[in-house]
N, C-alpha and C positions, 0 to 999 in steps of 0.2 A: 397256249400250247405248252406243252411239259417235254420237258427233256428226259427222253424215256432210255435206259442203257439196251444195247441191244443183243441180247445171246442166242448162238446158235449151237443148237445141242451138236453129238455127236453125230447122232443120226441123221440129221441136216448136211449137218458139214458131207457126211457121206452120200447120201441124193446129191448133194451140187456137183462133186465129182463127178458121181456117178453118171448124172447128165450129161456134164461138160465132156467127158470123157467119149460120150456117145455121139454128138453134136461135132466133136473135132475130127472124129473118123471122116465124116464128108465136107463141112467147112469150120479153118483156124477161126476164121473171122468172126462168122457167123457163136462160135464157143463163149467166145471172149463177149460178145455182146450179149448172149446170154448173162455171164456171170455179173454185168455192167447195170443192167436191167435190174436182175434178180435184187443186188445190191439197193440201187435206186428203189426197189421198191419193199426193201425191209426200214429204209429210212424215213420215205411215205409213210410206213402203216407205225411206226414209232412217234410221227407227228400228226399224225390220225386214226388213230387203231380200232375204232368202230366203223371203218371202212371194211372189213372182211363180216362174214354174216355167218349163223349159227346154220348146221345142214340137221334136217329133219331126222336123216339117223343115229344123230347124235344128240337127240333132246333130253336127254338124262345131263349131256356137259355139257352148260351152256358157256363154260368158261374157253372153252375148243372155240376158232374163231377159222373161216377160210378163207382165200383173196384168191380168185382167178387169175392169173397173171398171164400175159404172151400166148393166150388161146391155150395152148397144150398142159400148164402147169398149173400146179395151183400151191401155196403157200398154207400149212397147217402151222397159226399159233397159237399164245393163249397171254396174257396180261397178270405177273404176279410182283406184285409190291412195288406195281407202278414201273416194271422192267416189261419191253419186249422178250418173249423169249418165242422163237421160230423152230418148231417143233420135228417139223418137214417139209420136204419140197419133194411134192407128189406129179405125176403124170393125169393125163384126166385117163388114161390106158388101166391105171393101177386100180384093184380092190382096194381100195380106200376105209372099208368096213374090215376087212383080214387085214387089213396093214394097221391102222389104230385101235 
């Protein structure tokens, strides 16, 4: 296993917000274990990062990588000079094709 560094763009940073901020309208709890999760599993895919899979409308970048995460979400990264970098964090609700 490689000790991968793990960046989260800005646009990321801003989905997590954005989520959590959605999530906390109905439950604190439930927010925060989002963000727990989310965490947990950017550190997962840094000690396994061919655990996310290439999506079909994206077969031009095979460097774009996905992870379904907690049913509703999904983690968009990509692997550059042996860093994680977490691109987004998408809804399965979201055009995914007009967003990236």
């Amino acid at each position: 296993m490689t000790n991968r560094k793990i960046i989260i763009t800005v646009e990321a940073e801003n989905d997590i917000r954005n989520i959590e901020e959605y999530i906390v309208q109905d439950n604190v709890n439930a927010a925060k274990d989002f963000v727990i999760k989310l965490k947990k599993s950017f550190i997962n895919l840094s000690l396994y990062p061919r655990l996310g899979k290439n999506r079909p409308e994206f077969s031009g970048n095979d460097k774009i990588l996905f992870l379904p995460v907690m049913t509703n979400y999904l983690i968009v990264y990509t692997i550059i000079d042996n860093d994680l970098y977490i691109v987004r964090i998408l809804t399965k609700y979201q055009n995914i094709c007009a967003i990236l």
